[in-house]
KELUM-748436 format. One line per field, with one value per atom (N, C-alpha, C): residue in one letter; residue number from 1; x, y, z. Coordinates in Angstrom, 2 decimals. Each point is the difference from the previous one (the first is absolute). Layout:
<recs>
residuo <- c(A,...)
num <- c(NUM,...)
c1 <- c(X,...)
c2 <- c(Y,...)
c3 <- c(Z,...)
</recs>
This chain:
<recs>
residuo <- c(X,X,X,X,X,X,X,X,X,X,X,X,X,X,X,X,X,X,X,X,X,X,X,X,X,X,X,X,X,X,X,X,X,X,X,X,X,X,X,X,X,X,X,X,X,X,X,X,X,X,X,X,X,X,X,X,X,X,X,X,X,X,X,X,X,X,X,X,X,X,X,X,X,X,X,X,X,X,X,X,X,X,X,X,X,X,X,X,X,X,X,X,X,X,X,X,X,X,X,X,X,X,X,X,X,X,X,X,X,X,X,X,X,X,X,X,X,X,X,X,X,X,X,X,X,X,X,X,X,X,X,X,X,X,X,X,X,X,X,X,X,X,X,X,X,X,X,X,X,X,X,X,X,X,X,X,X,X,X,X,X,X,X,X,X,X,X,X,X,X,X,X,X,X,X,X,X,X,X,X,X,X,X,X,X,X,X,X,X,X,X,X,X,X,X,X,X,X,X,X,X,X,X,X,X,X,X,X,X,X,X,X,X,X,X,X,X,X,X,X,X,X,X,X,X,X,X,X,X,X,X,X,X,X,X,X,X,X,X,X,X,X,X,X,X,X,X,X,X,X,X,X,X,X,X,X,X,X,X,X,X,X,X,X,X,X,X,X,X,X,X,X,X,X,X,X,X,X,X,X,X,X,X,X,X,X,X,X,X,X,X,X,X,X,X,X,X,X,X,X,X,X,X,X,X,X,X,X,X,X,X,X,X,X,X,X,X,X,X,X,X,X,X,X,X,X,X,X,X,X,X,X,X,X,X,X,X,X,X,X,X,X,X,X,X,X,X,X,X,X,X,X,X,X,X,X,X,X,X,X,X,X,X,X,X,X,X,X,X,X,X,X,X,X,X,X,X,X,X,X,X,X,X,X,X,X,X,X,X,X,X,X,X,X,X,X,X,X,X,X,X,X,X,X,X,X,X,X,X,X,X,X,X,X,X,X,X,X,X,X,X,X,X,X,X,X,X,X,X,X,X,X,X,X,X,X,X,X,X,X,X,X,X,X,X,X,X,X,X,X,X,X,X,X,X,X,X,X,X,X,X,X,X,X,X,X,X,X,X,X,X,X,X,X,X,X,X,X,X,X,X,X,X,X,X,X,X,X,X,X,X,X,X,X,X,X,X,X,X,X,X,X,X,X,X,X,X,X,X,X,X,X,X,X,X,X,X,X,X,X,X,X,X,X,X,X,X,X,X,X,X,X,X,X,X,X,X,X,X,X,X,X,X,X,X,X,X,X,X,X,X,X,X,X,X,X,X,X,X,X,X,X,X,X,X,X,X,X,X,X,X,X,X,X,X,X,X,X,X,X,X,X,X,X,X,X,X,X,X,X,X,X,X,X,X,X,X,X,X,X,X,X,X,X,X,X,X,X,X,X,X,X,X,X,X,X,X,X,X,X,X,X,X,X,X,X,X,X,X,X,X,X,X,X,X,X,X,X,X,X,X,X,X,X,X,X,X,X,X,X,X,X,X,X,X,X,X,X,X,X,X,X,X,X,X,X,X,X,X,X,X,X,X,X,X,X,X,X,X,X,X,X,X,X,X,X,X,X,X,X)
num <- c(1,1,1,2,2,2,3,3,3,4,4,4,5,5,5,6,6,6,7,7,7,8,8,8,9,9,9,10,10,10,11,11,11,12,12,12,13,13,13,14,14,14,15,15,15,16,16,16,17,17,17,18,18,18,19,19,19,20,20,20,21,21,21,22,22,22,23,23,23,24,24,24,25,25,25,26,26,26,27,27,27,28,28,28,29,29,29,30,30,30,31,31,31,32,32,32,33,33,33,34,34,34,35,35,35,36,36,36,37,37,37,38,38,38,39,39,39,40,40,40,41,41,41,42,42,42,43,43,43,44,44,44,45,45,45,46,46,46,47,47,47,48,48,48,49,49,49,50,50,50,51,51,51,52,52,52,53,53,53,54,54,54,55,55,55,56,56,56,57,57,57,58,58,58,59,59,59,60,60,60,61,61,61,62,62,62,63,63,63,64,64,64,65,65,65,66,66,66,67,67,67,68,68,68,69,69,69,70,70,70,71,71,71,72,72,72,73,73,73,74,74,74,75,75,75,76,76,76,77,77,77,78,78,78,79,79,79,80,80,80,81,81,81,82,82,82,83,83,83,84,84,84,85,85,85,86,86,86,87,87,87,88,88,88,89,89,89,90,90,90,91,91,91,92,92,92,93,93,93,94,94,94,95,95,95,96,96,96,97,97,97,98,98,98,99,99,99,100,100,100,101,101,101,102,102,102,103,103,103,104,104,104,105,105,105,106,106,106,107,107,107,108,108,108,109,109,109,110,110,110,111,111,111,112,112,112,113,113,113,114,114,114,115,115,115,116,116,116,117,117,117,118,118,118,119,119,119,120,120,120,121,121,121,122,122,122,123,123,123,124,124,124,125,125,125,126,126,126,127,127,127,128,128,128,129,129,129,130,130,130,131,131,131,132,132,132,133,133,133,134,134,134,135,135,135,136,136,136,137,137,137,138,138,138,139,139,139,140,140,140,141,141,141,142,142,142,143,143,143,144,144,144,145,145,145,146,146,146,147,147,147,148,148,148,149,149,149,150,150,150,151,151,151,152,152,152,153,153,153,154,154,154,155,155,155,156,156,156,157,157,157,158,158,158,159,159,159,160,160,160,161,161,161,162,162,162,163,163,163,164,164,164,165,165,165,166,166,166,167,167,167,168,168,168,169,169,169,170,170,170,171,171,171,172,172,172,173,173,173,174,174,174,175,175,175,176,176,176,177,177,177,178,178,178,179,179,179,180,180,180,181,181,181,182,182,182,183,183,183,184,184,184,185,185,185,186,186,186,187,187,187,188,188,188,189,189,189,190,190,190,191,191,191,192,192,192,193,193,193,194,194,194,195,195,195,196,196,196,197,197,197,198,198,198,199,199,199,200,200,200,201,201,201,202,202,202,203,203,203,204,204,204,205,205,205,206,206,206,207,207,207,208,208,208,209,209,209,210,210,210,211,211,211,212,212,212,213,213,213,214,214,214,215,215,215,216,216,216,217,217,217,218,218,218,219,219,219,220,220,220,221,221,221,222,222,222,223,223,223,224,224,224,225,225,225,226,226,226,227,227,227,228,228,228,229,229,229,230,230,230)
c1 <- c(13.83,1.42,0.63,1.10,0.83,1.31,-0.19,1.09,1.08,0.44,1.44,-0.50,-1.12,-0.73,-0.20,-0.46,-0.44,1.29,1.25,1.20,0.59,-0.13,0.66,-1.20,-1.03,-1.29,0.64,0.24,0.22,1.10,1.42,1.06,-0.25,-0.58,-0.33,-0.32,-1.39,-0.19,1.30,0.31,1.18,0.75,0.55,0.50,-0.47,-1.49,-0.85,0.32,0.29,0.24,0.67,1.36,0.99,0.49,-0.39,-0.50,1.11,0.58,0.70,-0.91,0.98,-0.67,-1.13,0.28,-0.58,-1.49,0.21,-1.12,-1.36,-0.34,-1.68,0.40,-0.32,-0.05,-1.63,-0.36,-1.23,-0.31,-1.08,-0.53,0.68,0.88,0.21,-0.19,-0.07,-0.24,1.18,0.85,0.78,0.09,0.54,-0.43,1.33,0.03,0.91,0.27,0.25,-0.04,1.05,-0.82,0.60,-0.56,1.10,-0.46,-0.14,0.41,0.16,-1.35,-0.81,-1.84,-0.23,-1.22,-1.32,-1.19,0.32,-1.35,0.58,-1.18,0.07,-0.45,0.55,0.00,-0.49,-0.84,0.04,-0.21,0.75,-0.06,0.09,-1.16,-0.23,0.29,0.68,0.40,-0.02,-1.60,-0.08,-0.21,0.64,0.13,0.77,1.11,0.81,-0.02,0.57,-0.03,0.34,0.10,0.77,-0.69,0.49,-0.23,0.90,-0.50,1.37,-0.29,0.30,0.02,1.02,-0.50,0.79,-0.26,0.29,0.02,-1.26,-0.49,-0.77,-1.27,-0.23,-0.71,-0.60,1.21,0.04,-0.80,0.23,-0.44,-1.54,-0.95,-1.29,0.27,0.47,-0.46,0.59,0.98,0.34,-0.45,-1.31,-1.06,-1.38,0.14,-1.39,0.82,-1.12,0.49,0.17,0.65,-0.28,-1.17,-0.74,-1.52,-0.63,0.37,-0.29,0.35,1.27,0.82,-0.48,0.32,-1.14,-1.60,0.33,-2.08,-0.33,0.85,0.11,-0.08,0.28,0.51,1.07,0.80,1.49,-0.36,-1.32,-0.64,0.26,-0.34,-0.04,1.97,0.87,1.08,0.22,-0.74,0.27,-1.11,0.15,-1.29,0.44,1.09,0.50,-0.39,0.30,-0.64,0.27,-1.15,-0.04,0.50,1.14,-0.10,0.03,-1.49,-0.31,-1.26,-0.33,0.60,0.70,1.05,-0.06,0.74,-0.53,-0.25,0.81,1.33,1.09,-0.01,-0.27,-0.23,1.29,0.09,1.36,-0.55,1.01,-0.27,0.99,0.20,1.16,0.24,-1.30,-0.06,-0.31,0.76,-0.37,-1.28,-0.96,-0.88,0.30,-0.07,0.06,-1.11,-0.96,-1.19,-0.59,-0.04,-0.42,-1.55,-0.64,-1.14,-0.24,0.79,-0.19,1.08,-0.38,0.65,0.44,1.80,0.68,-0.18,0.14,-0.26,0.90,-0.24,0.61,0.68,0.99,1.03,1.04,-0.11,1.34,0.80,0.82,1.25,0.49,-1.02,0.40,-0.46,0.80,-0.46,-1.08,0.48,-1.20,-1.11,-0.67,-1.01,-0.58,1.04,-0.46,-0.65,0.86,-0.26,-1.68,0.12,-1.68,-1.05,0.53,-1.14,-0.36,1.08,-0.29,-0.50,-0.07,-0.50,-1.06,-0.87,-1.48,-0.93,0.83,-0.21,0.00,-1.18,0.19,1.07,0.63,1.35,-0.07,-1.01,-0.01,0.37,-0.25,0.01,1.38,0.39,1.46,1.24,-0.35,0.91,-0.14,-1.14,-0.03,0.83,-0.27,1.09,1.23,0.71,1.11,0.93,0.00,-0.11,1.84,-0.58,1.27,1.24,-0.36,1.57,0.08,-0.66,0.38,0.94,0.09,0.47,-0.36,0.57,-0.17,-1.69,-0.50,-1.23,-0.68,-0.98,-0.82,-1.35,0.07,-1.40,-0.81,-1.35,-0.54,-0.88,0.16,-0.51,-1.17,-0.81,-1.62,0.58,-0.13,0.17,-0.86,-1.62,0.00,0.34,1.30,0.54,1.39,1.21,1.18,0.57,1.38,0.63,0.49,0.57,0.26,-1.30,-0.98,-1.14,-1.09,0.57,-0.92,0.03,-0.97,-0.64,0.34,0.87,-0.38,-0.75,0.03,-1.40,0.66,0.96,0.17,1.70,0.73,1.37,0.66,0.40,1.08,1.35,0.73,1.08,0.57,1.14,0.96,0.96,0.19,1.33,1.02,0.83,1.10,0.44,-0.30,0.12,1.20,0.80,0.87,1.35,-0.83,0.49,-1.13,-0.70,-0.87,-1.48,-0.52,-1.44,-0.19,-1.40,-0.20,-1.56,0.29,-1.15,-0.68,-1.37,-1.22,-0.71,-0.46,-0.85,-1.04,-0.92,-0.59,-1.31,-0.15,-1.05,-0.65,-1.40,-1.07,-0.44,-0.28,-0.48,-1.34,-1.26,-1.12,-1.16,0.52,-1.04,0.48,0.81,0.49,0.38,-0.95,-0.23,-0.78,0.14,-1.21,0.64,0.84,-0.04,1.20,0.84,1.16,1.14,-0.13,1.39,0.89,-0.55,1.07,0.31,-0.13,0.64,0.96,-0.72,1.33,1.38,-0.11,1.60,0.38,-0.55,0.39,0.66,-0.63,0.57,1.17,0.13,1.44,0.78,-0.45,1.37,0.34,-0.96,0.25,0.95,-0.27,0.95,1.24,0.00,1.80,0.81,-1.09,0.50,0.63,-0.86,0.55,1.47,0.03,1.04,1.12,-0.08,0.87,0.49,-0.46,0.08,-0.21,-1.10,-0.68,-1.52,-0.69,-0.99,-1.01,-1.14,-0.84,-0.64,-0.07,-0.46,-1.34,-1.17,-1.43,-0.38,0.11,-0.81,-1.43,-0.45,-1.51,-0.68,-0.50,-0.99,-0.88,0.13,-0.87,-1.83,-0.37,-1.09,-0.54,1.47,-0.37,-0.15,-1.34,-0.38,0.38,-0.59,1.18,1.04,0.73,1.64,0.47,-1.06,0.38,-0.22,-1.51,-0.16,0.75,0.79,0.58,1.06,0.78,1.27,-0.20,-1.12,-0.28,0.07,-0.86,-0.01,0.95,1.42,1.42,0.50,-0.44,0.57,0.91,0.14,0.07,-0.44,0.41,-0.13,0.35,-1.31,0.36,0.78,0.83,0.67,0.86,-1.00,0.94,-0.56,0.38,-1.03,0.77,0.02,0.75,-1.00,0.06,-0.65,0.99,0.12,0.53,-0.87,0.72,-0.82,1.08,0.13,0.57,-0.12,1.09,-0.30,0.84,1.06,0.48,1.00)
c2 <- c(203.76,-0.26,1.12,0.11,1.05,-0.37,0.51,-0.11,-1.25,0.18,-0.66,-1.44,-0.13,-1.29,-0.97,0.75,-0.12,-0.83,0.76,-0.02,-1.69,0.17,-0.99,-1.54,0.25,-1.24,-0.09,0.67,-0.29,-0.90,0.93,-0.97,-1.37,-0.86,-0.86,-1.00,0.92,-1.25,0.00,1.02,-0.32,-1.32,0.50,-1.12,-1.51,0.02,-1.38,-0.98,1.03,-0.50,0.16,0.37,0.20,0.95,0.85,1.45,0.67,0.83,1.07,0.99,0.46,0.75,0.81,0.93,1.04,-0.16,-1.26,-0.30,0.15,0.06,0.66,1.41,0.96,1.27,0.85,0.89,0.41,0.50,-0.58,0.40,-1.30,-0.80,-0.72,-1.36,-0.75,-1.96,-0.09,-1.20,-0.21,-1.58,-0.67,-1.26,-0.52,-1.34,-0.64,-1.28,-0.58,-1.19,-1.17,-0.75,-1.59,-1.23,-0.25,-1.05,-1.62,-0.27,-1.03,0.21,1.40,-0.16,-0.67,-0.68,-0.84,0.54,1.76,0.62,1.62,0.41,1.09,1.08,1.11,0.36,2.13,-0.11,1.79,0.56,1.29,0.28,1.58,0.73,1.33,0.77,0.80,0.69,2.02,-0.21,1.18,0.68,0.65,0.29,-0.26,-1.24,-0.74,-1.20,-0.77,-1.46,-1.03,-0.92,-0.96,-1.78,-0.21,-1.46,-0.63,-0.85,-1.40,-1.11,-0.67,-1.62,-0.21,-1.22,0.02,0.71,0.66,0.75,-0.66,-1.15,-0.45,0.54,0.26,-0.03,2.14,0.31,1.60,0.88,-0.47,0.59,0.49,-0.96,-0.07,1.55,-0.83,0.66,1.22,0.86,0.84,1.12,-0.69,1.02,0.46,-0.68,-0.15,1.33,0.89,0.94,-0.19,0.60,-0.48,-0.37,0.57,-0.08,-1.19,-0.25,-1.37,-1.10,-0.03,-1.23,-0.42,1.47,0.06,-0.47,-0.06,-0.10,-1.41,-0.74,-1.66,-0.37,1.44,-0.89,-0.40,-0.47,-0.75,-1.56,-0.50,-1.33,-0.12,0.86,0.03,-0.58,-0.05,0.10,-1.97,-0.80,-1.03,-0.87,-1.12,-0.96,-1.00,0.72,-0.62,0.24,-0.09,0.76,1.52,0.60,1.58,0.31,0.89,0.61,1.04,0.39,1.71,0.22,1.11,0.78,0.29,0.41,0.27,1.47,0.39,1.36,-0.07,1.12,0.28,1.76,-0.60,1.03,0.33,1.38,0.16,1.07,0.47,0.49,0.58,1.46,0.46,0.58,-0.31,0.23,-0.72,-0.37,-1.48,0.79,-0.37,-0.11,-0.96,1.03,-1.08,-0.47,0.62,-0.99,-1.07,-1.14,-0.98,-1.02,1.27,-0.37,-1.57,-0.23,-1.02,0.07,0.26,0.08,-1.27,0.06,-1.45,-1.18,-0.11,-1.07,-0.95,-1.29,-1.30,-0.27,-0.05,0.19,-0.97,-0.87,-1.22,0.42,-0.28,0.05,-1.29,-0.95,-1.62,-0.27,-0.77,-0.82,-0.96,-0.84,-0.45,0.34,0.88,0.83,0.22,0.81,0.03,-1.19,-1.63,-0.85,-0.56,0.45,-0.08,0.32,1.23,1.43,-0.75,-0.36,-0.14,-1.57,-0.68,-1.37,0.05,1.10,0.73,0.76,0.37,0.83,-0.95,0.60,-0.24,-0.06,-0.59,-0.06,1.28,0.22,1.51,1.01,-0.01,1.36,-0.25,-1.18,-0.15,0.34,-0.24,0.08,1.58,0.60,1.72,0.62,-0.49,0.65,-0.27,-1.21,-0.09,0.07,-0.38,-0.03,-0.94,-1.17,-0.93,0.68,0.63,0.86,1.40,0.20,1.46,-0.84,1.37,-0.49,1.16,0.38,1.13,-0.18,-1.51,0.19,0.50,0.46,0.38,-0.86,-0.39,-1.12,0.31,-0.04,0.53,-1.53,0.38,-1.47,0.20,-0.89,0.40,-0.35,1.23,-0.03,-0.88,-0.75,-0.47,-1.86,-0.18,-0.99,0.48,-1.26,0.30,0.26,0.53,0.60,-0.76,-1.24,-1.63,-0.66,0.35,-0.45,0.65,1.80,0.59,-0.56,0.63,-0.24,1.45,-0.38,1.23,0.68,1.35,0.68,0.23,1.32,0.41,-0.05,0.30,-0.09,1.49,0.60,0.60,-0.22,0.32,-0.07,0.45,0.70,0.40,-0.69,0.32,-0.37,1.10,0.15,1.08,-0.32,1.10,0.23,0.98,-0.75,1.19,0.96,0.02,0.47,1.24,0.15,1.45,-0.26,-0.83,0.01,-1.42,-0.21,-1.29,0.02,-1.21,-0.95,-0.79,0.81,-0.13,-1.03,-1.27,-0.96,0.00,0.03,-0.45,-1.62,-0.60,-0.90,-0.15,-0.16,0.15,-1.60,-0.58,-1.29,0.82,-1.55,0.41,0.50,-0.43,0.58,0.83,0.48,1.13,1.31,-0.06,1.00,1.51,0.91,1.43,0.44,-0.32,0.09,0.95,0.39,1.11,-0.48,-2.22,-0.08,-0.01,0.02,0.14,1.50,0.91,1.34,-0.30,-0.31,-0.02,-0.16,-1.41,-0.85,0.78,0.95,0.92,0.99,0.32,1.51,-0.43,-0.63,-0.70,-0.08,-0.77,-0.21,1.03,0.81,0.99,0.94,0.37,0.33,-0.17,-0.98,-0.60,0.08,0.11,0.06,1.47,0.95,1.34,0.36,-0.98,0.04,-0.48,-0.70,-1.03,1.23,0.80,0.97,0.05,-1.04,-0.63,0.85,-0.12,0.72,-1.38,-0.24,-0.98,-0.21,-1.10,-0.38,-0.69,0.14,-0.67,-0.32,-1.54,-0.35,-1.20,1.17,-1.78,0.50,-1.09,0.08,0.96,0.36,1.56,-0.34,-1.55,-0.19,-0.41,0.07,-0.44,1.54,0.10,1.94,-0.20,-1.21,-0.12,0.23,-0.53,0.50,1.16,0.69,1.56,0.83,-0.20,0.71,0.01,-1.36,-0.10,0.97,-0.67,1.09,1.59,0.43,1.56,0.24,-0.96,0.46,0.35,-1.08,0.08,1.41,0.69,0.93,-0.09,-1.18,-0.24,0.59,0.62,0.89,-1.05,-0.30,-0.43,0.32,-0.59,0.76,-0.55,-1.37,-0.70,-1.27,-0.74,-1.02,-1.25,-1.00,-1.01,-1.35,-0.39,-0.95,-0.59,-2.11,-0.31,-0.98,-0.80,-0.92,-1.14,-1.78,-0.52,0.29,-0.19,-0.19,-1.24,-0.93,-0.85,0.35)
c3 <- c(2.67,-0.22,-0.83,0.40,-0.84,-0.83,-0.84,-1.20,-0.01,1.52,0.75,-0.10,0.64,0.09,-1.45,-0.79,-1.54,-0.47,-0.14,-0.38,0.48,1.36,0.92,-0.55,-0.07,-0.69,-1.26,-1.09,-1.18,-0.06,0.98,-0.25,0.59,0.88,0.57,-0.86,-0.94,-1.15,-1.15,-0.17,-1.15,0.60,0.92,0.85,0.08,0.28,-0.38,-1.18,-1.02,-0.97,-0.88,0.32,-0.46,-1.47,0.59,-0.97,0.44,-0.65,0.17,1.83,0.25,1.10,-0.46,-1.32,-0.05,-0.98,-0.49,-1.13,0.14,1.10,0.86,0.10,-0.75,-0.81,-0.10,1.07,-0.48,-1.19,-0.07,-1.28,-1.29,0.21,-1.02,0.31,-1.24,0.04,-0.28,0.39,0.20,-0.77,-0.81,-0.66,0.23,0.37,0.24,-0.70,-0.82,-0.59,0.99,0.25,0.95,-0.81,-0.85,-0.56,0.42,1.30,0.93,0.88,-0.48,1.24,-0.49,0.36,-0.36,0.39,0.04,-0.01,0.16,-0.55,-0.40,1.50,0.63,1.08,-0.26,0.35,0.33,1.14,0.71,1.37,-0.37,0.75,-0.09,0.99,0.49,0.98,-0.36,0.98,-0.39,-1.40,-0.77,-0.98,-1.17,0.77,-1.10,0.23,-0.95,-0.66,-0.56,0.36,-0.89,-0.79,-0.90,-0.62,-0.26,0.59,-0.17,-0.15,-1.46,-0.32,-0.84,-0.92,-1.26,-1.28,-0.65,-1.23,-1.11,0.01,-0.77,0.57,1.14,0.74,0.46,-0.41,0.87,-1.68,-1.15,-0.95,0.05,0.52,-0.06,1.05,1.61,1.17,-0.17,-0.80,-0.14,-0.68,-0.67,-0.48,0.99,0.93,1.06,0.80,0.44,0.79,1.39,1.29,1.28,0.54,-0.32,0.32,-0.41,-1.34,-0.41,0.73,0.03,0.31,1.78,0.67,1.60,0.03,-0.95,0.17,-0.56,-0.88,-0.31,-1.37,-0.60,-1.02,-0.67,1.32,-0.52,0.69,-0.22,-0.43,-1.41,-0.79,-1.32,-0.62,0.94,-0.77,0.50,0.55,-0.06,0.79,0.26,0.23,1.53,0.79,0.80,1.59,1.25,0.81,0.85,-0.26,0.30,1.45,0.27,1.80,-0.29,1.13,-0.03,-0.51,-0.28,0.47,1.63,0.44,1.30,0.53,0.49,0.69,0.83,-0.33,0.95,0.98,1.02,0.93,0.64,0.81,0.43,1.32,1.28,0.80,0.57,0.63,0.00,1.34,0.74,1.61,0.74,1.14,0.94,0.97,0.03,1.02,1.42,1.29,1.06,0.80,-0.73,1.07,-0.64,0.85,-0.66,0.78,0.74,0.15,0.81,0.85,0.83,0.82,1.47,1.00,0.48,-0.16,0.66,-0.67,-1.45,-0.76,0.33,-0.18,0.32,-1.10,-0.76,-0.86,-0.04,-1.58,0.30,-1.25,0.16,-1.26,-0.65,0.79,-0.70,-0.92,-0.93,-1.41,0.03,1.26,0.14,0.26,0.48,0.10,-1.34,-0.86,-1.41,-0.39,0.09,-1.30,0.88,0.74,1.31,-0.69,-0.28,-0.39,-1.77,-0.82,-1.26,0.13,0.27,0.33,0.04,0.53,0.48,-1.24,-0.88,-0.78,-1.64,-0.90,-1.53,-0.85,-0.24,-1.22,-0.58,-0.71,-0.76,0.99,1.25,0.96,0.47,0.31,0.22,-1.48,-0.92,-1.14,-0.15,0.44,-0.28,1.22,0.87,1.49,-0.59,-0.21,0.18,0.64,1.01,1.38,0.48,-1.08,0.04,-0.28,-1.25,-0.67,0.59,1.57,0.54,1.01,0.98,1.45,0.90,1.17,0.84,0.44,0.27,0.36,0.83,0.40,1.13,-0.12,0.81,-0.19,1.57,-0.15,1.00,0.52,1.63,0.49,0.66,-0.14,1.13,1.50,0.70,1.36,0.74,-0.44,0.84,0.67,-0.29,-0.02,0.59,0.86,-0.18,-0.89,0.22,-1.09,-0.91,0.60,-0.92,-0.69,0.51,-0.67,-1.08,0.00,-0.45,-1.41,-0.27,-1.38,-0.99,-1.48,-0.73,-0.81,0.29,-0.55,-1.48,0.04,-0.73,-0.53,-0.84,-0.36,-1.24,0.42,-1.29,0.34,-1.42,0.13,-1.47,-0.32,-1.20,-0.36,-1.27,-0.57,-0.74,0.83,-0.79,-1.53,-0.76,-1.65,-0.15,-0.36,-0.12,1.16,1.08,0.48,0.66,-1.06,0.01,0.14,-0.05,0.10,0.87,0.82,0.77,-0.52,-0.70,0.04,0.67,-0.16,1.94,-0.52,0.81,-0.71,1.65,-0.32,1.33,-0.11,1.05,-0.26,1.33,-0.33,1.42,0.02,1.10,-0.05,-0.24,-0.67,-0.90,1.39,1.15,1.29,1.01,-0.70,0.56,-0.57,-1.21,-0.94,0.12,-0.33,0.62,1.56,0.16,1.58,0.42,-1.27,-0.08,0.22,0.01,0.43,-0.71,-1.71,-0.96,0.13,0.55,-0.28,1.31,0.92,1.14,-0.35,-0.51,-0.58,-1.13,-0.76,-1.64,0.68,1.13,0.37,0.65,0.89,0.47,-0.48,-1.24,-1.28,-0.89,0.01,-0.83,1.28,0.91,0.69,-0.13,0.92,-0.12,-1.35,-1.48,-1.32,0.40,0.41,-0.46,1.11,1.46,0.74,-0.63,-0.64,-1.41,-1.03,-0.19,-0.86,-1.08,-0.23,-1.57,-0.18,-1.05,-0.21,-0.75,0.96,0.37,-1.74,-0.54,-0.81,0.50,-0.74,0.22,-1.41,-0.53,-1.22,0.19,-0.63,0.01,-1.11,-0.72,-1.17,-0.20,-1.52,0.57,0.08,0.05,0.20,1.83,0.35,1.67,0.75,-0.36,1.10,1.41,0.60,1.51,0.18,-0.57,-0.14,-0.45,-0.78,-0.31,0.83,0.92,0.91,1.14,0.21,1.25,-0.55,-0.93,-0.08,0.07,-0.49,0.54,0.64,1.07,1.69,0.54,-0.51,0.33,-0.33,-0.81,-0.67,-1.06,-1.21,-1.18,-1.06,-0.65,-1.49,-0.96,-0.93,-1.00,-1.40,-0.62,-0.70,-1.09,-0.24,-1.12,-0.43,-0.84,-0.56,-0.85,0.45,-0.39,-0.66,-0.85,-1.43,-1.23,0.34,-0.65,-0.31,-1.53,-0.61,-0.42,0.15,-0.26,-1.78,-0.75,-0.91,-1.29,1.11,-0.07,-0.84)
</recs>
C-alpha cells in the first residue's frame, strides 16, 4: 500500500470514532478522553495511534507504550471483558481469479441465516455476517439451485464511505477446500469496484484467518485491543 491508501485508512478510523479527521498522525498517539466509554480502546495504524476511554482510566494506559498496550497489557487497566487483540489487514489490489470455474453464487439472506445456523456462535459472531450485506454465498452444485446447500459466505460493510468490511464464514465440512477464499475474493472485488479499500480483521490468534487473508493479498497493518472497564 501506498501513502494514499495509509491516509484514506487513518481517516476512516478517525471517522469510527469521532476524532477529528487528522488525529491518526504518523508517528504520534493520539489520546482522546470519552467520558460516557465503558472501556478503554487502542487502535494502531501503522505507525500512529490512538486511546480512548474515560480519563480515570487513560492515566495508567498512557504510560504503557504501543507495544505494550498491543501485546495485552491494557488487561492491566481493568477487570472487565478483553477484545483483541485483533489484527487489521488491508489490500489495495483486486485480484480476479478466483480458482473455481462457474461457481454457483446466491445473494440471499436466507442462504446466509442457512450457512450461520450450521456454524459455532463463536465463528458466526467473528464473521459478522448479520451486520454486513453485498453477500456472495457459495452453493454446492450438487443439488438444485432451490435446494443447494451452503458451503461458504462473505460479505462487507461500508465504513465510512472508504473502507469495506470483509467477514467471511465456511460451514464446519466444508472447510480446507478454498471455499472460503472463493466468496473473500468476490467480495473483496466488488469492494474495490465500490471504490472502497477491503478491510480483513480476525484475532491475531486465528492463523487461518491470517493466512487466508494473505492469500487474498491483505497487508497487515494495524492492531485493535479493548478492555471493559465499567
Amino acid at each position: 500500500m501506498d501513502s494514499h491508501h495509509h491516509d484514506i485508512i487513518r481517516l476512516a478510523w478517525s471517522r469510527r470514532f469521532d476524532l477529528g479527521d487528522s488525529e491518526f498522525r504518523p508517528g504520534v498517539r493520539h489520546v482522546h478522553v470519552d467520558e460516557n466509554a465503558t472501556s478503554v480502546t487502542f487502535v494502531r495504524l501503522g505507525d500512529s495511534s490512538a486511546l480512548i476511554g474515560p480519563e480515570s482510566a487513560l492515566g495508567a494506559a498512557s504510560e504503557m507504550s504501543d507495544d505494550d498496550l498491543a501485546g495485552g497489557r491494557i488487561k492491566e487497566l481493568g477487570s472487565g471483558r478483553t477484545t483483541g487483540p485483533i489484527v487489521l489487514s488491508y489490500a489495495d489490489d483486486a485480484g480476479t481469479t478466483i480458482d473455481r470455474h462457474d461457481p454457483l453464487i446466491s445473494h440471499d439472506r436466507a442462504h446466509v441465516n442457512e450457512l450461520e445456523s450450521a456454524c459455532a456462535p463463536d465463528d458466526v459472531i467473528a464473521a459478522g455476517l448479520t451486520h454486513k450485506g453485498s453477500w456472495f454465498t457459495l452453493l454446492a452444485d450438487d443439488a438444485p439451485a432451490d435446494a443447494a446447500a451452503p458451503l461458504a459466505s462473505a460479505g462487507y460493510a461500508e465504513w465510512q464511505g472508504l473502507l469495506a468490511d470483509v467477514g467471511v464464514l465456511t460451514a464446519p465440512d466444508a472447510r480446507r477446500q478454498g471455499n472460503g477464499q472463493v466468496v473473500s475474493r468476490l467480495a473483496t472485488n466488488e469492494a474495490f469496484d465500490d471504490g472502497m479499500i477491503p478491510q480483513w480483521r480476525c484475532h491475531a490468534d486465528n492463523v487461518v484467518a491470517r493466512r487466508l487473508g494473505a492469500r487474498l493479498g491483505f497487508e497487515e497493518w494495524g492492531v485493535l485491543v479493548s478492555i471493559e472497564v465499567g
